[in-house]
Backbone as CSV, one residue per row, in Angstrom:
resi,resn,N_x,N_y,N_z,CA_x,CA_y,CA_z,C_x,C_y,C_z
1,UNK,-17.523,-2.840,12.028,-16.539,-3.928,11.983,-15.294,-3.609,12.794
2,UNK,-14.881,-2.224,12.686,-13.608,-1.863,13.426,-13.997,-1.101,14.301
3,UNK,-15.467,-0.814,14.816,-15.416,0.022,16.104,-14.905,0.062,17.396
4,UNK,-14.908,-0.861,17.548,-14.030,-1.042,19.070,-12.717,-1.193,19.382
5,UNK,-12.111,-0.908,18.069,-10.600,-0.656,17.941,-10.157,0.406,18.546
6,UNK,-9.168,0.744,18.272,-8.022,1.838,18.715,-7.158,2.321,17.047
7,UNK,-7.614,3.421,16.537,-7.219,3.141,15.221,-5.361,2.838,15.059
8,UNK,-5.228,1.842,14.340,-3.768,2.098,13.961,-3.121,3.654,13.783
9,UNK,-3.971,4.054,12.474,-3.323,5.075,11.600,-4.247,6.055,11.884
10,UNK,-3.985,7.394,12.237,-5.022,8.734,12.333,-4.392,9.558,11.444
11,UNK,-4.951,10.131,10.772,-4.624,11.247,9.735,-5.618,12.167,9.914
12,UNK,-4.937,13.698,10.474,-5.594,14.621,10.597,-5.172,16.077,9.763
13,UNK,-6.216,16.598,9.250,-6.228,17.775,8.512,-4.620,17.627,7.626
14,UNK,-4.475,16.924,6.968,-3.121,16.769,6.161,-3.169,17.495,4.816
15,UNK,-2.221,18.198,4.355,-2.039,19.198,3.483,-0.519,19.049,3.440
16,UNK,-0.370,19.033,1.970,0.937,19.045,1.355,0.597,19.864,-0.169
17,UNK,1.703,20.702,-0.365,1.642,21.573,-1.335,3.223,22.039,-2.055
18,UNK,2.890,21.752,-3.497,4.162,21.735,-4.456,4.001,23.277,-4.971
19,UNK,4.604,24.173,-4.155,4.520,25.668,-4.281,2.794,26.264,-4.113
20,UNK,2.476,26.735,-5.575,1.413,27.240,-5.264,0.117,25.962,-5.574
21,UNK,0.713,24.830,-6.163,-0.260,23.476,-6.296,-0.490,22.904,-5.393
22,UNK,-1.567,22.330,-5.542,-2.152,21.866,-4.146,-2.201,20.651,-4.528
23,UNK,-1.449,19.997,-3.741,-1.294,18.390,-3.901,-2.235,17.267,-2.827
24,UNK,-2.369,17.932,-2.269,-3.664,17.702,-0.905,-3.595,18.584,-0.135
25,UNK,-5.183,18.284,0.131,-5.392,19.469,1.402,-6.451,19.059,2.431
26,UNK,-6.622,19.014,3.768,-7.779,19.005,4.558,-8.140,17.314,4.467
27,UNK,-7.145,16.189,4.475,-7.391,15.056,4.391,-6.953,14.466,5.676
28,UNK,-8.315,14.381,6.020,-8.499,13.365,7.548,-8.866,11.732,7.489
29,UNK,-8.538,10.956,8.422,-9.169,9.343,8.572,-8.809,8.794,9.067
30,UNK,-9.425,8.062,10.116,-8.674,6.620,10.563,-8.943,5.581,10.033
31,UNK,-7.512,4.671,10.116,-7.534,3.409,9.704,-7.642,2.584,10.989
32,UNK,-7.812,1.545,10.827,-8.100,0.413,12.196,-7.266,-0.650,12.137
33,UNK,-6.963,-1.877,12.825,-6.800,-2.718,12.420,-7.236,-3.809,11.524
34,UNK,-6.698,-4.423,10.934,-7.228,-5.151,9.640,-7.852,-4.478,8.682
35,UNK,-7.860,-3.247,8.599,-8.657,-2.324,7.374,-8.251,-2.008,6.166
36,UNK,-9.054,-1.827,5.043,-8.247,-1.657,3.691,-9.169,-0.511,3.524
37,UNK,-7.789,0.563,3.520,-8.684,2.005,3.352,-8.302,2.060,1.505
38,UNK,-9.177,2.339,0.518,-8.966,2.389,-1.038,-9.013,4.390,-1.099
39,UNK,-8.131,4.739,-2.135,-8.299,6.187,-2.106,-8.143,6.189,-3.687
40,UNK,-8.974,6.421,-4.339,-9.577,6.715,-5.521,-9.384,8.184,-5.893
41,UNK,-9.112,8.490,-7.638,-9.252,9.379,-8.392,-8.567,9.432,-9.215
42,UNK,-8.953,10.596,-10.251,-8.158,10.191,-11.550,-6.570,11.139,-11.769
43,UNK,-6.025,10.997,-12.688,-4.403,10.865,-12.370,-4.769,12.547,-12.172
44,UNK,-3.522,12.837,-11.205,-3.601,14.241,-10.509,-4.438,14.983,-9.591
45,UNK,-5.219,14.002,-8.699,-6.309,13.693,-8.276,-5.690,14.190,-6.613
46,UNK,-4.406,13.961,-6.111,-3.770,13.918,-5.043,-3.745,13.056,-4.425
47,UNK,-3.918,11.468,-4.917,-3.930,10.328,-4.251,-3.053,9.787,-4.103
48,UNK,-1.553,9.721,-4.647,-0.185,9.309,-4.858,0.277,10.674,-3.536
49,UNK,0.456,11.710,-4.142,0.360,12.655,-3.162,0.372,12.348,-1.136
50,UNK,-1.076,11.963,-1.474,-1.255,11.720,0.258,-0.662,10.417,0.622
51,UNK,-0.483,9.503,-0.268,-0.103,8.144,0.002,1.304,8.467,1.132
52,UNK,2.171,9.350,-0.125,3.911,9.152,-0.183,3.984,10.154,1.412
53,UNK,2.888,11.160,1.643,2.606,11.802,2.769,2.483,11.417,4.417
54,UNK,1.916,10.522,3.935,1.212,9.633,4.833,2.544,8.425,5.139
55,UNK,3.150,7.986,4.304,4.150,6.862,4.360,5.471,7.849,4.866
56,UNK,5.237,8.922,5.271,6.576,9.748,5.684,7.658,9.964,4.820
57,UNK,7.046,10.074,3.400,8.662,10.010,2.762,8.171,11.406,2.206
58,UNK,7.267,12.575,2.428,7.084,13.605,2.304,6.659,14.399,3.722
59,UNK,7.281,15.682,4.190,6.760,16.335,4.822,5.496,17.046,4.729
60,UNK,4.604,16.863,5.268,3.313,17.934,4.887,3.543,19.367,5.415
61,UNK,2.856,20.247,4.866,2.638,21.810,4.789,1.606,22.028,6.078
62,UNK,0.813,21.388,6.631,0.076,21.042,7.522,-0.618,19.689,8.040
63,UNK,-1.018,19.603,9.176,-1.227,18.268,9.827,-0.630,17.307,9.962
64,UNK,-1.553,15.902,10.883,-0.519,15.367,11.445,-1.290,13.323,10.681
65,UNK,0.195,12.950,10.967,-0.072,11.453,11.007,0.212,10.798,11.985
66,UNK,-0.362,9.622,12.444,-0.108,9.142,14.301,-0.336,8.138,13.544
67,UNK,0.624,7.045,14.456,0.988,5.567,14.261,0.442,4.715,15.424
68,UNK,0.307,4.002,15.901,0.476,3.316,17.013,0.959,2.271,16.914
69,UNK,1.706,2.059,17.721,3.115,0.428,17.269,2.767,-0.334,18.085
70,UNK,3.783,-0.967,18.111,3.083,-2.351,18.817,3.574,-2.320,19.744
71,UNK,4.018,-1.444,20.839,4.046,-1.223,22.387,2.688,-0.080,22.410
72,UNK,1.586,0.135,22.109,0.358,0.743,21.745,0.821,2.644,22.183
73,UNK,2.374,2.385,21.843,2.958,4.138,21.739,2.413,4.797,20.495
74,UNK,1.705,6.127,20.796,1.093,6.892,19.097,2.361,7.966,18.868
75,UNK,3.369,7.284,17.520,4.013,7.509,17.353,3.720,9.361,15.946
76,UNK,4.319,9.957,15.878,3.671,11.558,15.303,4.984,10.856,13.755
77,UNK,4.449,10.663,12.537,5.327,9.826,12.286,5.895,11.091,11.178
78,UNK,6.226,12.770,11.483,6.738,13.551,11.049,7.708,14.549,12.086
79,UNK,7.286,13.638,13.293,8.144,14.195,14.478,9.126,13.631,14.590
80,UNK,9.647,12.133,14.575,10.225,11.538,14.897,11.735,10.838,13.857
81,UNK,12.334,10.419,14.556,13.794,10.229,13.931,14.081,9.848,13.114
82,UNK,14.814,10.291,12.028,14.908,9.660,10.790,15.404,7.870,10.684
83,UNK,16.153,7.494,11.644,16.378,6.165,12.441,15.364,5.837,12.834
84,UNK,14.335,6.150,13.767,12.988,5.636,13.965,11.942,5.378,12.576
85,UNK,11.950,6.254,11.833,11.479,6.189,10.459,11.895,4.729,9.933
86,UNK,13.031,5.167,9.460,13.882,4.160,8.850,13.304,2.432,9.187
87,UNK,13.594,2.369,10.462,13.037,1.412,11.434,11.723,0.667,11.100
88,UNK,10.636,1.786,11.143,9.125,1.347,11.242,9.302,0.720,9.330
89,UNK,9.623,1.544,8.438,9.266,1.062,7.287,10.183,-0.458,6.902
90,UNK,11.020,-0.797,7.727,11.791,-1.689,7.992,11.058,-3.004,8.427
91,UNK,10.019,-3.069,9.419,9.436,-3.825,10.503,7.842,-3.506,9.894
92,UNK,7.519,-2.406,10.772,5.863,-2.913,10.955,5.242,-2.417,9.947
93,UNK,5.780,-1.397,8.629,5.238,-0.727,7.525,6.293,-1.737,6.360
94,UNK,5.097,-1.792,4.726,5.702,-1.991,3.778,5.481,-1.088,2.689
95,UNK,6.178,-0.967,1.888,5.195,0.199,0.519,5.337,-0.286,-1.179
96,UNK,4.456,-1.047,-1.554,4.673,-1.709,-2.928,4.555,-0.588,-4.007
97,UNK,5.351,-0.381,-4.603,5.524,0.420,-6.225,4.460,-0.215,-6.626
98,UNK,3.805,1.094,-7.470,3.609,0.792,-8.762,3.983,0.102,-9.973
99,UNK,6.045,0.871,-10.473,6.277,-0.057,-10.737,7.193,-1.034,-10.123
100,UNK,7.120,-2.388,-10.119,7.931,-3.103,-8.975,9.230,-3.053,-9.062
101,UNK,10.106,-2.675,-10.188,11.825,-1.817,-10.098,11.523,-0.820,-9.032
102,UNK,10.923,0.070,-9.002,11.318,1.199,-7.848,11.187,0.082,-6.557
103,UNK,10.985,-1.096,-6.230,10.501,-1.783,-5.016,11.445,-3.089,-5.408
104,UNK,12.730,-3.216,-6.242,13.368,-4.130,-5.912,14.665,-3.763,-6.541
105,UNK,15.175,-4.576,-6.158,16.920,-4.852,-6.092,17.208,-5.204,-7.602
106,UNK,17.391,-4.634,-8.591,17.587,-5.436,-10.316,18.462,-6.378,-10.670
107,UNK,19.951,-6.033,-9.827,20.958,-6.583,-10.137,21.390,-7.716,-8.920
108,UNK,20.517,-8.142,-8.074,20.308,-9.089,-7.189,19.260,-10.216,-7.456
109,UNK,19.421,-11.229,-7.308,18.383,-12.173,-7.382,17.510,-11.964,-6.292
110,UNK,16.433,-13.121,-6.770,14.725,-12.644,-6.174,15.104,-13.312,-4.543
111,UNK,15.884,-14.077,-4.706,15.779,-14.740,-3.398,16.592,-13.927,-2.728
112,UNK,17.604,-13.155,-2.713,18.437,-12.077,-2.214,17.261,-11.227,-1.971
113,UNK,16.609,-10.433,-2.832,15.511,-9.266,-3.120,15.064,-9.658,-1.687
114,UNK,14.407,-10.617,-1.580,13.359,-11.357,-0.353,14.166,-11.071,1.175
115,UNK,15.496,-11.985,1.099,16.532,-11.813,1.881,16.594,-10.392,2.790
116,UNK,17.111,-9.635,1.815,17.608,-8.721,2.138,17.070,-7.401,3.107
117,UNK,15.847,-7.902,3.546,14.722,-7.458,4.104,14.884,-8.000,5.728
118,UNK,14.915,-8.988,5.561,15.559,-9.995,6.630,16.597,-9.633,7.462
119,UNK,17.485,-9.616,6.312,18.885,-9.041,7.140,18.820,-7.693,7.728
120,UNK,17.615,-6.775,7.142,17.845,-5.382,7.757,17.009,-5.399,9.177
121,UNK,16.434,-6.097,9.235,15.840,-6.098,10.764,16.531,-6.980,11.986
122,UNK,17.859,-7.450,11.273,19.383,-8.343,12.033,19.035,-10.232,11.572
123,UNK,18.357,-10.628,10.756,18.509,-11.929,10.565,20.072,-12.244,9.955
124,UNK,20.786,-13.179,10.815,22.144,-13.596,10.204,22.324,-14.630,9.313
125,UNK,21.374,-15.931,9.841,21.533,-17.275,9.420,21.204,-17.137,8.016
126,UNK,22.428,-17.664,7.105,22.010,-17.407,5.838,21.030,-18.474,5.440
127,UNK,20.802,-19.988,5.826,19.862,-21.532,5.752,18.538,-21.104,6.298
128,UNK,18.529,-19.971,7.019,17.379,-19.597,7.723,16.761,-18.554,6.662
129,UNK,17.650,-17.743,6.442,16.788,-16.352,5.222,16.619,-17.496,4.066
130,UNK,17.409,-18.106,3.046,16.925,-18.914,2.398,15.943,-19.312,2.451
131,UNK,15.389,-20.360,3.872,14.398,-21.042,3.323,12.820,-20.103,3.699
132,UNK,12.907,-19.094,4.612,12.082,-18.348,4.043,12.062,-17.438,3.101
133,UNK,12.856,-17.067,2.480,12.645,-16.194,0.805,12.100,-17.470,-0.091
134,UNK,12.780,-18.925,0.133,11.974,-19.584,-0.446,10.356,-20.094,-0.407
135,UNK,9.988,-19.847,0.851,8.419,-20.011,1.172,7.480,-19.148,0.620
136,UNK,8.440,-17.259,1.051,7.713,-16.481,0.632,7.388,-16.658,-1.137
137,UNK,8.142,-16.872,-1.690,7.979,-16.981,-3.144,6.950,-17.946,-3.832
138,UNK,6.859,-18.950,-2.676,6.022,-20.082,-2.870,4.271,-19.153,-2.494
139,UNK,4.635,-18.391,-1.260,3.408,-17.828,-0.848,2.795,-16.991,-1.854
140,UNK,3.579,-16.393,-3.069,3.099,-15.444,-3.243,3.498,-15.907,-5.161
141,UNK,3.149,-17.253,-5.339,2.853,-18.020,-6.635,4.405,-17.561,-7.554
142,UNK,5.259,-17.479,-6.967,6.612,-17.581,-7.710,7.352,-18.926,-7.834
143,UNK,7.795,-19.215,-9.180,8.180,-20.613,-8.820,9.424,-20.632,-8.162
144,UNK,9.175,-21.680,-7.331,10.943,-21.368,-5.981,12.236,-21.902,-6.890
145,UNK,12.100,-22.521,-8.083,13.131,-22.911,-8.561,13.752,-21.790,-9.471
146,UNK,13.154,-20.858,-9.120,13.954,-19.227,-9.484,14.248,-18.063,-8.977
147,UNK,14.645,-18.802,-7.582,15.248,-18.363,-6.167,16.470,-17.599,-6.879
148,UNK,17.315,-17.756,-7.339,18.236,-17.446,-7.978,18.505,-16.787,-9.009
149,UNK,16.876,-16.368,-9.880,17.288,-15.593,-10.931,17.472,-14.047,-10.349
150,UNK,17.566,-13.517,-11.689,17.685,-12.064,-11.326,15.832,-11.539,-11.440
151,UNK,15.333,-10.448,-11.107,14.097,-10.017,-11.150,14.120,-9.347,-12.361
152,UNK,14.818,-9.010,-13.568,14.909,-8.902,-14.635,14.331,-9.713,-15.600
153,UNK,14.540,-11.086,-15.198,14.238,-11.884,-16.263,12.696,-12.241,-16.326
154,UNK,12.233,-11.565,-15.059,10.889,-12.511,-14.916,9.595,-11.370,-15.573
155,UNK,8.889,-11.555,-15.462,7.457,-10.691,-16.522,7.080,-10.106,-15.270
156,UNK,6.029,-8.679,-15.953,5.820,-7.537,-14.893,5.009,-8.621,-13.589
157,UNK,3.963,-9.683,-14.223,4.036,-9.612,-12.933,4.129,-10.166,-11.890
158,UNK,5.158,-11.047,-12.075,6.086,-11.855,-11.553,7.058,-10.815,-10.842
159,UNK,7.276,-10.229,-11.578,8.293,-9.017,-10.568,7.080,-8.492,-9.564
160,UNK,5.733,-8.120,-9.703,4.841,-7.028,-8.646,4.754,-8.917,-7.249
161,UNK,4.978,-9.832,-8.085,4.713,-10.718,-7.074,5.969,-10.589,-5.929
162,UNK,6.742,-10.607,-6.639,8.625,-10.559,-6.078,8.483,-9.481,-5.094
163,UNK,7.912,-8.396,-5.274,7.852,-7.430,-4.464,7.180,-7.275,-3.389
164,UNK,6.015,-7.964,-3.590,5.173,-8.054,-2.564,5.730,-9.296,-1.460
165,UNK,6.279,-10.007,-2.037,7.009,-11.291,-0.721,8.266,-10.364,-0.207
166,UNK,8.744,-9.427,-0.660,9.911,-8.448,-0.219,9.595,-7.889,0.923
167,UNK,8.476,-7.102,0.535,7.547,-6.517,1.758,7.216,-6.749,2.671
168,UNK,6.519,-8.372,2.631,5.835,-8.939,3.626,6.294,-9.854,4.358
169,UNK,7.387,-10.408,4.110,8.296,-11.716,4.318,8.621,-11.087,5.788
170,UNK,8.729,-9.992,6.760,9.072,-9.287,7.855,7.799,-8.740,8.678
171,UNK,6.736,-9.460,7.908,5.245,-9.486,9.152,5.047,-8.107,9.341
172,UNK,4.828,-7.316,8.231,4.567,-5.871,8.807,2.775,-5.775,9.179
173,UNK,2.521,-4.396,9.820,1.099,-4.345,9.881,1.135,-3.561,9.314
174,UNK,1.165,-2.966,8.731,0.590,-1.878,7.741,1.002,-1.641,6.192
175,UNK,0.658,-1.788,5.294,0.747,-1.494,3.884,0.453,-0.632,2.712
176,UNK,1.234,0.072,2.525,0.658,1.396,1.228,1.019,0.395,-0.200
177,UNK,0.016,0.801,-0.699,0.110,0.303,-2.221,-0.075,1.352,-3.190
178,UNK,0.597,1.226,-3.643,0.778,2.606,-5.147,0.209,2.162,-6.205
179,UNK,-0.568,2.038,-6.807,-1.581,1.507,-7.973,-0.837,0.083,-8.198
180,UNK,-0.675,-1.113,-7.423,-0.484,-2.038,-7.236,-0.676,-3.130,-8.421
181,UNK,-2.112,-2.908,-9.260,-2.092,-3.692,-10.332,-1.447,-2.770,-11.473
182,UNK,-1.172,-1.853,-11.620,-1.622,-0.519,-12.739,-0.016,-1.305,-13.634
183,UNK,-0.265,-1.283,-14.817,0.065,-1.665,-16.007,0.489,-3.251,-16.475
184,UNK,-0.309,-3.757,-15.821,-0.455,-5.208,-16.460,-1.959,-5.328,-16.723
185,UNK,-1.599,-6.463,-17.949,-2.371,-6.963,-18.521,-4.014,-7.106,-17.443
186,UNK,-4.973,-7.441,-18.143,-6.377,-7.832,-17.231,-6.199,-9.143,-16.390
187,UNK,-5.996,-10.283,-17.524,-5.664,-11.614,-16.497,-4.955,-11.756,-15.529
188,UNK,-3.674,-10.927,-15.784,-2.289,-10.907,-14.684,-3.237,-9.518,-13.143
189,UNK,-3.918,-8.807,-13.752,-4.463,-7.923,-12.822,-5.265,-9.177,-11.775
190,UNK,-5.844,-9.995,-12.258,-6.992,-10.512,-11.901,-6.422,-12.042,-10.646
191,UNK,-5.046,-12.282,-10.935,-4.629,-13.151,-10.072,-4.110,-12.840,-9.277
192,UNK,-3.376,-11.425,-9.294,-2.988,-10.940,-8.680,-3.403,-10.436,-7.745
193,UNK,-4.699,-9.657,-7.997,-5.913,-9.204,-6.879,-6.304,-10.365,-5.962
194,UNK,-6.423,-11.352,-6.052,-7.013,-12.210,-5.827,-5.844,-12.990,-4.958
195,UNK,-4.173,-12.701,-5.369,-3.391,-13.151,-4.572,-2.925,-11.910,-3.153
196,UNK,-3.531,-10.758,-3.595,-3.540,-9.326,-2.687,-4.583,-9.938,-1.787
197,UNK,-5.781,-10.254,-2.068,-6.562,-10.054,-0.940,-6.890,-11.159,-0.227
198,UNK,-6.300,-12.552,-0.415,-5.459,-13.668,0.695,-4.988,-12.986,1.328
199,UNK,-3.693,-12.256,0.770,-2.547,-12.220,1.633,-3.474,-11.379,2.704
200,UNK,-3.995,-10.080,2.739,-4.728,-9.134,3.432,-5.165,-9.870,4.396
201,UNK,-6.141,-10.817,3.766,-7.557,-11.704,4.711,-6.557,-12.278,5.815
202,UNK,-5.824,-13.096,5.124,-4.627,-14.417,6.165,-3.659,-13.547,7.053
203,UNK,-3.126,-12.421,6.559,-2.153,-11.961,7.502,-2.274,-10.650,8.601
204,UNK,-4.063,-10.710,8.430,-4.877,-9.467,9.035,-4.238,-7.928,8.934
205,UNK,-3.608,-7.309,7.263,-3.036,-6.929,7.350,-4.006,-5.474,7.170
206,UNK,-3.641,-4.518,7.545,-3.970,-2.829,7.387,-3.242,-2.457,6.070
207,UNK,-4.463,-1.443,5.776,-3.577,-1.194,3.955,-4.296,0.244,3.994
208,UNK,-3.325,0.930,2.651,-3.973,1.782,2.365,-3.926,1.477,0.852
209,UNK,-4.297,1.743,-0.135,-4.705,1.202,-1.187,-4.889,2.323,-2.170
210,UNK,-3.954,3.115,-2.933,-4.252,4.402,-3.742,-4.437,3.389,-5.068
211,UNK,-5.511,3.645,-6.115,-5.844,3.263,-7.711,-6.680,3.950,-8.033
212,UNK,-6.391,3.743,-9.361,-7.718,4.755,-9.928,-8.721,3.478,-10.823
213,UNK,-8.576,2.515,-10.409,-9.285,1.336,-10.833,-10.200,1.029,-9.651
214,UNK,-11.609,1.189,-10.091,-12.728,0.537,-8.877,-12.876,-0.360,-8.507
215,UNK,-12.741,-1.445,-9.756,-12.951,-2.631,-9.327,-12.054,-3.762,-8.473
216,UNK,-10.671,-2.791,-8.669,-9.831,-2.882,-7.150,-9.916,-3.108,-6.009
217,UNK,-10.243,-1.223,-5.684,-11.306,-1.037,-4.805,-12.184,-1.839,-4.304
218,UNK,-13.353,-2.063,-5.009,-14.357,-2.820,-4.962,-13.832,-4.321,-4.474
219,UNK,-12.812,-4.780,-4.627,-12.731,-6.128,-4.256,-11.896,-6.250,-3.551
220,UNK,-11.005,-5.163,-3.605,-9.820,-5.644,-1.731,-10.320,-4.251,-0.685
221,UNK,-11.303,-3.035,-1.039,-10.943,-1.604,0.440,-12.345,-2.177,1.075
222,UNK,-12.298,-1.601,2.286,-13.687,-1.788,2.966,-14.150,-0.260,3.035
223,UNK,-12.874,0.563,3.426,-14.056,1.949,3.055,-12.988,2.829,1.977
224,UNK,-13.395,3.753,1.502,-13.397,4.662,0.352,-13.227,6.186,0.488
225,UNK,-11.708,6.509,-0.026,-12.096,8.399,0.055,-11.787,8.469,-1.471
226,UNK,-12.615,9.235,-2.256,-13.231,9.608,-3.768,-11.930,11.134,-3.842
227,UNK,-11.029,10.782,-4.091,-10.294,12.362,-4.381,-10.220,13.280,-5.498
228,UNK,-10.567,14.552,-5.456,-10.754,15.434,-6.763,-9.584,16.498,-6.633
229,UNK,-8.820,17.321,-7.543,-7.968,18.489,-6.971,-7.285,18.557,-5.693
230,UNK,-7.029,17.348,-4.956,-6.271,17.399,-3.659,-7.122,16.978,-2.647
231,UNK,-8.183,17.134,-3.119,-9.196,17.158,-1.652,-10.129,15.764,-1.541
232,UNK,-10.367,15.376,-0.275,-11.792,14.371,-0.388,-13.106,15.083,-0.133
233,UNK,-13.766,14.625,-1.458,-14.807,14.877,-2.020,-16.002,14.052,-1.391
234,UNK,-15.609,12.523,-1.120,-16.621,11.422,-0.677,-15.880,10.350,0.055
235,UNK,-16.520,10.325,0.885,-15.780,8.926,1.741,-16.842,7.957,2.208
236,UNK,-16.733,6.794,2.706,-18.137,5.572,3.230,-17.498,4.260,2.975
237,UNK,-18.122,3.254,3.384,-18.218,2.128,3.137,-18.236,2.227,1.329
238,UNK,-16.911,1.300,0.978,-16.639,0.975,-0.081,-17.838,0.696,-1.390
239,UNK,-18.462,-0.371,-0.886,-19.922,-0.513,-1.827,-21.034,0.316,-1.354
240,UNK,-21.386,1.408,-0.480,-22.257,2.261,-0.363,-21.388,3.365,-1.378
241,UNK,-20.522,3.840,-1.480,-20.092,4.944,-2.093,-20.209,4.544,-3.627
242,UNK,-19.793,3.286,-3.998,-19.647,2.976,-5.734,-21.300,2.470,-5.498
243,UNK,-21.922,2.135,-5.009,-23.333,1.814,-5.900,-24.249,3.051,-5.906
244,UNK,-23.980,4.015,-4.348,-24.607,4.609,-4.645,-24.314,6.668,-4.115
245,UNK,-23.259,6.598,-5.402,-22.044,7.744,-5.046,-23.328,9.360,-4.695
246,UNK,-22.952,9.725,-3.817,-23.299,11.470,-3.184,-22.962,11.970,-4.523
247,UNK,-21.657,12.660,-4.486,-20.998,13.852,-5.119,-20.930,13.585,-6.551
248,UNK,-21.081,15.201,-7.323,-21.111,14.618,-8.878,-19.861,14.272,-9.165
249,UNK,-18.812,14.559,-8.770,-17.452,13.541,-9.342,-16.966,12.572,-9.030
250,UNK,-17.930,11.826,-8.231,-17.755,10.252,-7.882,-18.868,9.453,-8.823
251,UNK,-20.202,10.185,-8.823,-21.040,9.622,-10.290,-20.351,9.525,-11.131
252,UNK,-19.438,10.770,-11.462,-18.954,10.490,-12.767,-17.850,9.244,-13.123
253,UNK,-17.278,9.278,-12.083,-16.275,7.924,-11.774,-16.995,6.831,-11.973
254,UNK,-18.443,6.555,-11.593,-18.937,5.591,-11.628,-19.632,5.234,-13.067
255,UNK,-20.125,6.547,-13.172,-20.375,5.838,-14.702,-19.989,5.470,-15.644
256,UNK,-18.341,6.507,-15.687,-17.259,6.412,-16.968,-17.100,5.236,-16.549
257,UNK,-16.791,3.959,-15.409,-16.665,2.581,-15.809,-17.689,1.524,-15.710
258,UNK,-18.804,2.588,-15.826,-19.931,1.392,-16.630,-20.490,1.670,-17.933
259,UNK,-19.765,2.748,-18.402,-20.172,2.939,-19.874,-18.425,2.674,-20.720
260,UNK,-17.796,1.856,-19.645,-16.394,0.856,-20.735,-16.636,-0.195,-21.263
């Protein structure tokens, strides 16, 4: 599907380590355009780990991450300027919390929250950020007639919605998600997924996708790295790996959620 690309994202031999713990190690992959890479395992697994690694807000202990932007420059995204950083996660990168407070503004309203994203890449017109914070909210099933509240008042996941129009409202290509559904309810998981992988399909967006929920996985990554103790254990096409997992600690993943 993505062979004839030029990968966006290359991740080579990446290793990051919290003293003598090994938080990842030896984690390679490319991503492509339009791809939803899912990285699976269970908590302490090193999948949060490589995410925050990979999104440059950790230095690794070894290897490298390469970007390619949209002048098709492969940017080394641990070489480069903390202003250039700053920049890319600004524009062509977004990164949704887990929980959506670490990913919004509390004491600002949602339509500010949205805004304010805007303004950091130089939008001035305040009639202009308005009426797209108001679209985005519309895009992303918030009712617009609470442009104005605070993100306090609204339910978890109404806030993970708030966050995600924060993100995206500035056309990025690339997206890290931090267990994206993880602590809401099943129903609220289930519209939500379902409002994740529109947005993906419609805005041809690149993701990387850390959960320890398969059926996530299973319904927004196209391919799959299975993480155990830091390391990848199994990687493939998303439904070749869950129907029919190699390694015994991806069976076991698979069965503990068919014997729930």
């Amino acid at each position: 599907m993505f062979i004839d690309e030029t990968p966006l994202l290359t991740v080579e031999n990446l290793s990051y380590f919290y003293g003598r713990h090994r938080g990842c190690e030896g984690v390679s992959f490319d991503l492509y355009p339009g791809e939803v890479m899912g990285v699976v395992g269970e908590s302490g697994s090193g999948k949060s780990t490589l995410l925050r690694v990979i999104a440059g807000q950790d230095r690794p202990d070894a290897g490298t991450v390469t970007y390619r932007d949209r002048l098709d420059k492969d940017l080394d995204i641990h070489r480069i300027s903390e202003a250039q950083l700053r920049f890319l996660t600004r524009t062509d990168w977004a990164f949704v919390h887990q929980n959506p407070r670490d990913g919004l503004r509390m004491n600002v309203s949602a339509g500010a929250n949205v805004g304010e994203r805007l303004m950091a890449i130089g939008q001035r017109h305040y009639g202009e950020i308005r009426g797209q914070a108001t679209e985005w909210l519309g895009r992303v099933e918030v009712d617009t007639n609470r442009i104005d509240d605070l993100p306090a008042t609204f339910s978890g996941g109404m806030q993970q919605r708030l966050q995600i129009a924060r993100n995206l409202v500035t056309g990025p290509r690339l997206v890290f998600m931090d267990e994206p559904t993880g602590g809401l309810d099943v129903s609220v998981q289930a519209r939500l997924l379902d409002l994740i992988r529109g947005l993906v399909s419609r805005l041809g967006l690149s993701a990387v996708i850390v959960t320890h929920d398969l059926a996530v996985v299973r319904l927004l990554a196209h391919r799959l790295l299975v993480m155990k103790d830091g390391r990848v254990v199994e990687s493939g096409l998303t439904d070749q790996v869950l129907d029919d997992p190699q390694h015994p600690y991806s069976q076991l993943l698979v069965s503990s959620i068919l014997q729930t």
